[in-house]
MARFI-312810 format. One record per residue (C-alpha): x, y negated, z negated; residue in one letter. Coordinates in steps of 0.05 Angstrom, whole numbers, plus 5000, padded with zeros to 4 digits. Layout:
// MARFI-312810
<xx: X&yy: Y&zz: Z&r: a> $
...
// end
This chain:
// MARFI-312810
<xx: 5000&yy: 5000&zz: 5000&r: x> $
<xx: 5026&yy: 4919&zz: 5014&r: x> $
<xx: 5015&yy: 4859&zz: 4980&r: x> $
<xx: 4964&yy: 4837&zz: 5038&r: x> $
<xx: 4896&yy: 4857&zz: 5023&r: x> $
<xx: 4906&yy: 4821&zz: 4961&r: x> $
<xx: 4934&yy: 4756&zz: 5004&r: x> $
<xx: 4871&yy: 4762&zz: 5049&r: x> $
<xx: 4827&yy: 4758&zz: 4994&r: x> $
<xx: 4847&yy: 4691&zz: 4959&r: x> $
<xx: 4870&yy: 4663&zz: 5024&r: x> $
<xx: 4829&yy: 4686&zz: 5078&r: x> $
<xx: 4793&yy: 4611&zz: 5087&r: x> $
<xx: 4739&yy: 4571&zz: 5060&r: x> $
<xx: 4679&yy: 4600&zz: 5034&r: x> $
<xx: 4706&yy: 4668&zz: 5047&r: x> $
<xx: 4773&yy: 4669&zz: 4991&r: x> $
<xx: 4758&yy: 4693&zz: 4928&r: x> $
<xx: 4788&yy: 4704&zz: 4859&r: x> $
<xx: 4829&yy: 4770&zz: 4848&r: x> $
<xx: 4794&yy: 4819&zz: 4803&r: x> $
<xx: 4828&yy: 4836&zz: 4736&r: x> $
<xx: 4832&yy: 4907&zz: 4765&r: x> $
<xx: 4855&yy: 4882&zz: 4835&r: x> $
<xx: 4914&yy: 4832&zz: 4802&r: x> $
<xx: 4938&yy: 4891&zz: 4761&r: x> $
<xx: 4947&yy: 4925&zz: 4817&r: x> $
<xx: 4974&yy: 4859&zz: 4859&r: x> $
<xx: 5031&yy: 4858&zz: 4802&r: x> $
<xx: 5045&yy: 4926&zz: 4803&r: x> $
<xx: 5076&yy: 4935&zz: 4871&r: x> $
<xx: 5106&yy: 4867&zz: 4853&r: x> $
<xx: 5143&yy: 4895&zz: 4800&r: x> $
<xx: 5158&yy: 4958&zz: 4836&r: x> $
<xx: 5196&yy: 4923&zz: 4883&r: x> $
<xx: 5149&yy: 4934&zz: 4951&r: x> $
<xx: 5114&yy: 4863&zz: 4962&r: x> $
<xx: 5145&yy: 4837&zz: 5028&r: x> $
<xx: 5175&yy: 4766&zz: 5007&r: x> $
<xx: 5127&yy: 4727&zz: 5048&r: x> $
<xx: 5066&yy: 4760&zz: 5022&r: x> $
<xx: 5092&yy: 4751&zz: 4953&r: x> $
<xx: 5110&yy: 4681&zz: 4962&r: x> $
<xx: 5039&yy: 4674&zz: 4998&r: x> $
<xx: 5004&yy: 4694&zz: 4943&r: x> $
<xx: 5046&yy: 4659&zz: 4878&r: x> $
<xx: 5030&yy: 4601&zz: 4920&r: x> $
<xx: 4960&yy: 4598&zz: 4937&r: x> $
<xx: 4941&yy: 4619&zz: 4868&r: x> $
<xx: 4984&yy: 4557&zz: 4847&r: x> $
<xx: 4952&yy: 4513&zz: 4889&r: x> $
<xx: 4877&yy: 4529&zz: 4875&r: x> $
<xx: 4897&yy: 4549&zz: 4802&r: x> $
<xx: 4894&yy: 4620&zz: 4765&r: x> $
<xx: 4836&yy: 4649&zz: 4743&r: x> $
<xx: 4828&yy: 4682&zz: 4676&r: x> $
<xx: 4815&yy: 4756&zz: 4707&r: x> $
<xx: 4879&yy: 4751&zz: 4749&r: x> $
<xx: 4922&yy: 4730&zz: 4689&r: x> $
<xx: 4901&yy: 4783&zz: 4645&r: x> $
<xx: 4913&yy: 4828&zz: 4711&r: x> $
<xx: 4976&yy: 4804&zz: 4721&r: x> $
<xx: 4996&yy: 4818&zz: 4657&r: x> $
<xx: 4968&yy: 4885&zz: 4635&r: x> $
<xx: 5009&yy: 4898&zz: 4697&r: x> $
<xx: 5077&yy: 4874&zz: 4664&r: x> $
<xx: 5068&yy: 4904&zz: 4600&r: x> $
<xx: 5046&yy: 4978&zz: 4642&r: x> $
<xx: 5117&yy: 4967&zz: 4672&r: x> $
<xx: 5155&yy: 4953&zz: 4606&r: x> $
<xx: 5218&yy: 5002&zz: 4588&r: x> $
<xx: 5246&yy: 4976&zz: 4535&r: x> $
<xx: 5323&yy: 4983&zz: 4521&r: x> $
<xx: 5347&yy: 5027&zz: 4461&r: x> $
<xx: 5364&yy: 4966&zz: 4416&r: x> $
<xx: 5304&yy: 4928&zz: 4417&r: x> $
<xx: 5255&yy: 4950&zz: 4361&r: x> $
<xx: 5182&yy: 4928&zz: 4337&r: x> $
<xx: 5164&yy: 4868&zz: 4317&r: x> $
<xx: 5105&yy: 4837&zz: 4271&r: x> $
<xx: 5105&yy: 4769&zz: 4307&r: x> $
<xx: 5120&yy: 4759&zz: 4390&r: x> $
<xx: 5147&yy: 4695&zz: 4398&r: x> $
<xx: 5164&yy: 4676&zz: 4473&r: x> $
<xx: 5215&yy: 4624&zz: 4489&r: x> $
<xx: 5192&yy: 4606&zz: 4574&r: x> $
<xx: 5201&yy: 4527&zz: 4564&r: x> $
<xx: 5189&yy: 4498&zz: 4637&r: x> $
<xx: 5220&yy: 4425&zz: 4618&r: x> $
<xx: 5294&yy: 4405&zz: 4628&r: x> $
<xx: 5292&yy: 4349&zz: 4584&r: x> $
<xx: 5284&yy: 4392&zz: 4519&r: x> $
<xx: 5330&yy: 4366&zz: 4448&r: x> $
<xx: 5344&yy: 4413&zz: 4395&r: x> $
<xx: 5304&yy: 4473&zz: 4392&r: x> $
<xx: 5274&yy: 4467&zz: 4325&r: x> $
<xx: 5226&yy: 4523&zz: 4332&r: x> $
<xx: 5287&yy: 4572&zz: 4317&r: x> $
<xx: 5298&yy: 4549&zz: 4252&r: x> $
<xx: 5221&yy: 4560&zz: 4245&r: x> $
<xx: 5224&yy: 4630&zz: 4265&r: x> $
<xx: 5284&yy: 4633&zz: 4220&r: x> $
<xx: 5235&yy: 4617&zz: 4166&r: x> $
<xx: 5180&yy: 4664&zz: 4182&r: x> $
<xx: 5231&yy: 4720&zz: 4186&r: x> $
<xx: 5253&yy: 4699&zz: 4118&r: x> $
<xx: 5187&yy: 4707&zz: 4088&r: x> $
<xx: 5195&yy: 4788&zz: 4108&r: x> $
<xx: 5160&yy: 4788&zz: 4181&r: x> $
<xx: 5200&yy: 4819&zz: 4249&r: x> $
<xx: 5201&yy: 4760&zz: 4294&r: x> $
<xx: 5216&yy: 4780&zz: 4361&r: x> $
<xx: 5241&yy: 4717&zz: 4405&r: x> $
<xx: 5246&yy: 4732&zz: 4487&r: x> $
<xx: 5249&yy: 4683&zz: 4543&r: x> $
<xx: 5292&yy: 4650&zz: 4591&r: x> $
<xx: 5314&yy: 4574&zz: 4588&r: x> $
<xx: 5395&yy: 4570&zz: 4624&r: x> $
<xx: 5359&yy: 4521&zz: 4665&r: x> $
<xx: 5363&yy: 4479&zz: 4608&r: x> $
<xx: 5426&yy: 4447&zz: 4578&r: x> $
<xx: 5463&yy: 4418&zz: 4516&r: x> $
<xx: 5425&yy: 4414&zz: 4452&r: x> $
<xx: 5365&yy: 4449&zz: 4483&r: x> $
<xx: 5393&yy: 4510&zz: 4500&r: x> $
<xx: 5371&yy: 4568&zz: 4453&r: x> $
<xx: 5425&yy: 4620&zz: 4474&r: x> $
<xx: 5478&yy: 4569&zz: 4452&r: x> $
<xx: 5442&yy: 4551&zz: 4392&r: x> $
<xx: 5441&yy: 4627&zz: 4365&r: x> $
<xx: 5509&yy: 4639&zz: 4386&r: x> $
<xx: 5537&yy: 4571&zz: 4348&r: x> $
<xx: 5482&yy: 4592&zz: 4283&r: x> $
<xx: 5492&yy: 4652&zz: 4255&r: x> $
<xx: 5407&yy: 4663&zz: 4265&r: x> $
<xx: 5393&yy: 4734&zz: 4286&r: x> $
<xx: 5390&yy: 4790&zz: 4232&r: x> $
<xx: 5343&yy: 4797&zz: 4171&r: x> $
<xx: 5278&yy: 4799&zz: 4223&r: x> $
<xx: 5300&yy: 4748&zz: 4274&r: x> $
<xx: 5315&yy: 4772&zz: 4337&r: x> $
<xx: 5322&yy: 4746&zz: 4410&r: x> $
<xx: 5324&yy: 4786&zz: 4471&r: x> $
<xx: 5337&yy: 4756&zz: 4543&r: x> $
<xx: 5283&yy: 4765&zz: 4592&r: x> $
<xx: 5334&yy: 4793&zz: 4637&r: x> $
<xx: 5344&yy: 4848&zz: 4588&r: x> $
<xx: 5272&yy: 4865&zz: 4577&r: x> $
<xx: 5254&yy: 4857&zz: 4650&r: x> $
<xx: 5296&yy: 4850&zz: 4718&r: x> $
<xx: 5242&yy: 4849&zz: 4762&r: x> $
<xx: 5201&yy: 4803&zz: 4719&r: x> $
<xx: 5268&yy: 4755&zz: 4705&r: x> $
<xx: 5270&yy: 4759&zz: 4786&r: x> $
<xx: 5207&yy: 4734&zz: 4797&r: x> $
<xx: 5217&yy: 4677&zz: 4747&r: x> $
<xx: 5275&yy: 4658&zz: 4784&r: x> $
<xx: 5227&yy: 4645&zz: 4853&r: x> $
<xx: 5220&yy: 4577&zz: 4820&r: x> $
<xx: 5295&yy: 4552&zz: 4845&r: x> $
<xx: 5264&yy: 4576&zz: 4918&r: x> $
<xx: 5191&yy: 4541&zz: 4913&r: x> $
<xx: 5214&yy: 4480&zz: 4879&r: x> $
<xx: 5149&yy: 4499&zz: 4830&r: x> $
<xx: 5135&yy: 4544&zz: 4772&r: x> $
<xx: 5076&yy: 4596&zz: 4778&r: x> $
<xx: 5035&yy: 4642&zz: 4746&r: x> $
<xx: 5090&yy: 4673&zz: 4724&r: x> $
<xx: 5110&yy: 4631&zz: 4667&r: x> $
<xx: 5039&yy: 4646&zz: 4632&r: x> $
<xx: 5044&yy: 4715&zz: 4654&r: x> $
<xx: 5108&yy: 4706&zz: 4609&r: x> $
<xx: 5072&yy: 4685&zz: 4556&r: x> $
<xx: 5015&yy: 4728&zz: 4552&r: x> $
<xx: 5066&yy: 4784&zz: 4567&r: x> $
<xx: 5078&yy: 4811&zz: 4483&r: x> $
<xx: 5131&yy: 4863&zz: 4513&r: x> $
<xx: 5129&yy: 4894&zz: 4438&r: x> $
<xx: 5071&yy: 4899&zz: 4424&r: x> $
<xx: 5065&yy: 4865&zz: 4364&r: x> $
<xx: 5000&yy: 4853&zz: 4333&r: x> $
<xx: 5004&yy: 4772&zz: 4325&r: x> $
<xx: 5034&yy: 4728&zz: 4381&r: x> $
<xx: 5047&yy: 4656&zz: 4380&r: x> $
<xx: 5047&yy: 4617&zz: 4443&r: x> $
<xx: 5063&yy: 4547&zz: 4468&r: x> $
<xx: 5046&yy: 4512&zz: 4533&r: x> $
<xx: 5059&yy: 4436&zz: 4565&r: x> $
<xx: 4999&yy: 4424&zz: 4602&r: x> $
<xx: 4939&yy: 4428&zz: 4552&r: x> $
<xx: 4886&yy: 4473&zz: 4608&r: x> $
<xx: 4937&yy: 4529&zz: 4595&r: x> $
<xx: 4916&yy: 4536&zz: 4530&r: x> $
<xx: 4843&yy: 4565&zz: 4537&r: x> $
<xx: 4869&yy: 4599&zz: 4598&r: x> $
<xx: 4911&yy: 4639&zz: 4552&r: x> $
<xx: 4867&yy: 4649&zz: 4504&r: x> $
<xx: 4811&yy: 4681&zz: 4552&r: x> $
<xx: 4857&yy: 4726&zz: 4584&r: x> $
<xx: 4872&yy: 4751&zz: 4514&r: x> $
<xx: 4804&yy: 4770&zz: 4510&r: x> $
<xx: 4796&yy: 4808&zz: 4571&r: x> $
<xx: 4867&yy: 4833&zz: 4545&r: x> $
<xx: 4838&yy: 4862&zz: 4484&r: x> $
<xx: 4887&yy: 4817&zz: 4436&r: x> $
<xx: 4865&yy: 4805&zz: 4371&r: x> $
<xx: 4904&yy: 4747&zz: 4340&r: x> $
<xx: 4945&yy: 4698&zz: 4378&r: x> $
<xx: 4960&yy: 4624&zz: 4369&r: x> $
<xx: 4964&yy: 4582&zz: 4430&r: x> $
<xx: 4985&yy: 4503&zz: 4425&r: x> $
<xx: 5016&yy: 4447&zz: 4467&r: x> $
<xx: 5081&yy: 4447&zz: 4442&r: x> $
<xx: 5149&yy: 4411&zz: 4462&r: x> $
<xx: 5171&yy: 4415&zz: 4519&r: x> $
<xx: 5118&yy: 4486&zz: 4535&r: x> $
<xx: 5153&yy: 4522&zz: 4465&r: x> $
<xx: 5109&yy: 4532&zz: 4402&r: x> $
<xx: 5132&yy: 4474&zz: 4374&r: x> $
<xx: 5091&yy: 4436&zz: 4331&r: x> $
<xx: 5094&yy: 4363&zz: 4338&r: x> $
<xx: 5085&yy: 4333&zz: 4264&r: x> $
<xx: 5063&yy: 4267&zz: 4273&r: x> $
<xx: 5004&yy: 4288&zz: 4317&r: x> $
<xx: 4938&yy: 4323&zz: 4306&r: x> $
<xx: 4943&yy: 4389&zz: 4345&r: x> $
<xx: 4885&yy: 4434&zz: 4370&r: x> $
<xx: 4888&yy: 4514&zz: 4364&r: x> $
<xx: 4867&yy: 4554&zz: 4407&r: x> $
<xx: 4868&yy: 4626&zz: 4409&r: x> $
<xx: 4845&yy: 4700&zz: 4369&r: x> $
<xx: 4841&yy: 4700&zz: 4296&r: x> $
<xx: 4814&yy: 4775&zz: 4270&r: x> $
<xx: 4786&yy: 4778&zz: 4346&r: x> $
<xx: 4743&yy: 4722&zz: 4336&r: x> $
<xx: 4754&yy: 4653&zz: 4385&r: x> $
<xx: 4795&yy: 4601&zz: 4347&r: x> $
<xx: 4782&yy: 4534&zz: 4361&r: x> $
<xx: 4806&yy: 4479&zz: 4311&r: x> $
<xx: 4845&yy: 4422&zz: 4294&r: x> $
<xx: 4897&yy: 4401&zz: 4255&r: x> $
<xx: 4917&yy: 4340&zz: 4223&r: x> $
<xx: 4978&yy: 4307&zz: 4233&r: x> $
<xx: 5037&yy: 4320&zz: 4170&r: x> $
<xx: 5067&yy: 4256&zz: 4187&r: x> $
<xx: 5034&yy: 4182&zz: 4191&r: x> $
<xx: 5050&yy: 4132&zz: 4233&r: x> $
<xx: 5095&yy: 4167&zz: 4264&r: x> $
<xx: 5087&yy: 4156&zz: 4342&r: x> $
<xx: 5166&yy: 4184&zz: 4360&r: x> $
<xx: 5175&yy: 4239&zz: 4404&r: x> $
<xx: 5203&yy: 4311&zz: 4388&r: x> $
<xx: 5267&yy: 4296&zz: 4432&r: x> $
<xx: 5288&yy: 4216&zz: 4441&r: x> $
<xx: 5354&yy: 4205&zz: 4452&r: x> $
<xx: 5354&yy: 4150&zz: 4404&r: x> $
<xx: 5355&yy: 4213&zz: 4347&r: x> $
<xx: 5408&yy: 4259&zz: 4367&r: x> $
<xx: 5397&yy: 4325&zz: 4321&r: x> $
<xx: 5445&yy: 4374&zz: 4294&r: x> $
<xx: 5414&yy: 4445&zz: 4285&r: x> $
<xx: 5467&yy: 4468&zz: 4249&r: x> $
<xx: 5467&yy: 4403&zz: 4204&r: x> $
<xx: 5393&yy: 4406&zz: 4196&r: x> $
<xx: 5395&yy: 4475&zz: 4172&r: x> $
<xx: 5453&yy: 4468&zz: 4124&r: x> $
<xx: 5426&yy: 4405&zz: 4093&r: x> $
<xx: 5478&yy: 4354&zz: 4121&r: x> $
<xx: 5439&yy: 4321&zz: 4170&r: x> $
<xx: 5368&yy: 4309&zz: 4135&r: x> $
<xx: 5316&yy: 4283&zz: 4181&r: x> $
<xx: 5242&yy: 4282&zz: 4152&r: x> $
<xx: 5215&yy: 4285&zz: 4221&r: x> $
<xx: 5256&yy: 4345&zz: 4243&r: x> $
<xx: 5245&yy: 4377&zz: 4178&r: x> $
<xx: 5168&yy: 4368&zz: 4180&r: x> $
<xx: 5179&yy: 4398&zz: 4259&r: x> $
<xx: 5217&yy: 4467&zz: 4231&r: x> $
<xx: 5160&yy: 4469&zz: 4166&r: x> $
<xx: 5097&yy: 4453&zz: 4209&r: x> $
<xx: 5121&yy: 4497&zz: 4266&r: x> $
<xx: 5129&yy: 4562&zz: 4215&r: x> $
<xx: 5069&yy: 4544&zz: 4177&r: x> $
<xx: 5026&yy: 4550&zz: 4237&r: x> $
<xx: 5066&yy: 4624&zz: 4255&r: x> $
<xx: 5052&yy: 4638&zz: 4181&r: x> $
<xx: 4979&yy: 4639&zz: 4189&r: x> $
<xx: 4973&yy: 4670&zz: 4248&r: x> $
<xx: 5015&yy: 4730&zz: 4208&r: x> $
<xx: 4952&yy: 4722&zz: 4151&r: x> $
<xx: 5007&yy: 4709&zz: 4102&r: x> $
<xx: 4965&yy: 4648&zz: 4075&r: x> $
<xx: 4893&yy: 4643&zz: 4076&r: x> $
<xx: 4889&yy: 4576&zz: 4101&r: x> $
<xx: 4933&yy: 4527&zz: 4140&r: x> $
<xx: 4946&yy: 4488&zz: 4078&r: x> $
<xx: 4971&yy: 4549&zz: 4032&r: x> $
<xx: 5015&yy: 4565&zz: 4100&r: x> $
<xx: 5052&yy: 4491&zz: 4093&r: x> $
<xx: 5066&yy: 4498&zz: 4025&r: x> $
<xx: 5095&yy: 4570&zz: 4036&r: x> $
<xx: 5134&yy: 4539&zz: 4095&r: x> $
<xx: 5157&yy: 4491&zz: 4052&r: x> $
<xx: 5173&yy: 4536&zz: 3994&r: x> $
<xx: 5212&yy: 4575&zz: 4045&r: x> $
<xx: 5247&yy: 4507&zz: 4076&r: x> $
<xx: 5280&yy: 4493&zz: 4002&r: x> $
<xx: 5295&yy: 4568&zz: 3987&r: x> $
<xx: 5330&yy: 4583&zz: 4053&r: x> $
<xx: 5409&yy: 4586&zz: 4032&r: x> $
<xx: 5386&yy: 4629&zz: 3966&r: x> $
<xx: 5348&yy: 4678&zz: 4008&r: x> $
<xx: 5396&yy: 4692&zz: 4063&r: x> $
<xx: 5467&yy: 4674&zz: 4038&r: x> $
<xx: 5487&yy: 4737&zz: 4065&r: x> $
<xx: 5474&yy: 4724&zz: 4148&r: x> $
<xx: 5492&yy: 4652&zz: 4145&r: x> $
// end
C-alpha cells in the first residue's frame, strides 16, 4: 500500500477533500514510520494538513500510530510523569522547566524528559544544560528523540526542508513513548491546547496537563493567569489559574535578565521571577501526579521542595 489514497482524500479538491479518519491516519503514519511513503506523497500530505489545519481524529491517528511503532532501547525505563521537551521557538532563555522537573523528581515521581531542541542555542539549550548540571539520576531522566525514535526524529527534521513545522511536533507531544499514566504538555499557539486535549480523549488518556508555555515547553509563566486544559481522573479539565506574581508584565526570556541555571539552582543567582517560574512550573506537574489535592497545596509542596533541594539530593549534585 502508498501514502496516496490517503493524499487523495484530504487533497482531492473542494467539496470533495475530507478529514482522515482516526483509523485511516493510523494507518497514514504507519507506512510513514515504516519507511514506504514516497517523499512527495509524504511531503503532500504534512503539508496540506498544515495548511487547512489537523483535525482531532487524525492527531490521535497519527499518534496511536507512533506509539504502535515504539521499541524502546534497553536503558530507558518507566516513568510516572511524561514530560516532552519539542520547543518550536529559537529565541528560548534558560530552560527553567528542568529545574522544575528536577523538583517533581525530588518529591519521589520518575520524570521522563524526551524531545529535540539542537535547533536552539546558548542558554536555551537543554542538552547543554544537563550536561553542565549534574540533573539526571534520582527520577530525572532525558532521552533524545533520536534515541527513542529514528524515523520519528526524521520526520521532525522535514522542518529544515519545508521552512514550516507540522503535525508532527503535536504528534510529539501527544506521543507518551512510556507510557506513563500522567503527561504534561506545553504548546505556543493557544488552539493547540484543546486540540491536544481531544485527541487524548479519542486516545483513551486519562490525565494530562496541557498549557501555553514558553517558548511551546510546559513552562509556566508566573506573572500571568494561565488556562488548563486537559484530563484529570478522565474527566475534561478546563480552568484557570491565577497569576503568582503581580505586576509583573516581563517576559520568561528578555535579554535584559540574563539567567544562570546553575546559579539559580545553587542559590547564587536569586531571581524571584525565575524562582516563581521553576516553583509554579512543578506545582502545576505536581497536581497532575495527584500529589496535592488542589493547586494551592501543589505550590506550597513546590515550594517546600524549592528550599529543601540541596538537603534532599546532596548526593547527585
Amino acid at each position: 500500500m502508498t501514502l496516496a489514497p490517503f493524499v487523495r482524500i484530504v487533497a482531492q479538491g473542494k467539496g470533495r477533500a475530507r478529514p482522515l479518519t482516526q483509523t485511516e491516519a493510523q494507518a497514514a503514519m504507519a507506512l510513514i514510520l515504516a519507511g514506504k511513503a514516497a517523499p512527495e506523497a509524504l511531503g503532500a500530505l504534512l503539508m496540506v494538513l498544515r495548511l487547512r489545519g489537523e483535525t482531532d481524529s487524525e492527531i490521535a491517528g497519527f499518534t496511536a500510530a507512533l506509539r504502535a511503532a515504539t521499541r524502546l532501547p534497553d536503558t530507558v525505563k518507566g516513568a510516572d510523569l511524561d514530560w516532552p521537551c519539542y520547543a518550536a521557538g529559537r529565541t528560548r532563555g534558560a530552560p527553567l522547566f528542568l529545574l522544575a522537573a528536577k523538583l517533581v523528581a525530588q518529591a519521589g515521581y520518575r520524570v521522563a524528559l524526551h524531545g529535540w531542541n539542537s535547533h536552539q542555542g546558548g542558554t536555551a539549550d537543554l542538552r547543554r544544560a544537563l550536561q553542565e548540571l549534574p540533573l539526571e539520576g534520582g527520577g530525572l531522566s532525558y532521552t533524545p528523540l533520536e534515541l527513542l525514535n529514528p524515523a520519528a526524529f526524521d520526520l521532525l527534521r522535514l522542518r529544515d526542508t519545508f521552512g514550516l513545522r507540522s503535525c508532527i511536533n503535536t504528534v510529539l507531544r501527544m506521543w507518551n513513548p512510556l507510557a506513563a499514566p500522567v503527561s504534561v504538555q506545553g504548546v505556543f499557539h493557544p488552539t493547540y491546547r484543546g486540540l491536544q486535549s481531544r485527541a487524548a480523549v479519542l486516545l483513551g488518556d486519562q490525565d494530562l496537563l496541557v498549557i501555553k508555555g514558553g517558548g511551546g515547553e510546559f513552562e509556566r509563566h508566573p506573572g500571568k493567569e494561565i488556562i488548563l486544559f486537559g484530563r484529570r481522573k478522565g474527566t475534561e479539565l478546563d480552568a484557570r489559574a491565577a497569576p503568582l506574581l503581580q505586576d509583573d508584565a516581563r517576559r520568561l526570556h528578555e535579554p535584559d535578565h540574563p539567567l544562570d541555571l546553575g546559579a539559580i539552582w545553587s542559590g547564587a543567582q536569586d531571581d524571584a521571577f525565575a524562582r516563581t517560574t521553576v516553583t509554579g512550573t512543578a506545582a502545576l506537574a505536581l497536581w497532575s501526579l495527584q500529589a496535592a489535592p488542589t493547586l494551592p497545596a501543589a505550590t506550597t509542596l513546590a515550594t517546600k521542595l524549592w528550599q529543601q533541594r540541596h538537603s534532599q539530593n546532596r548526593s547527585s549534585l
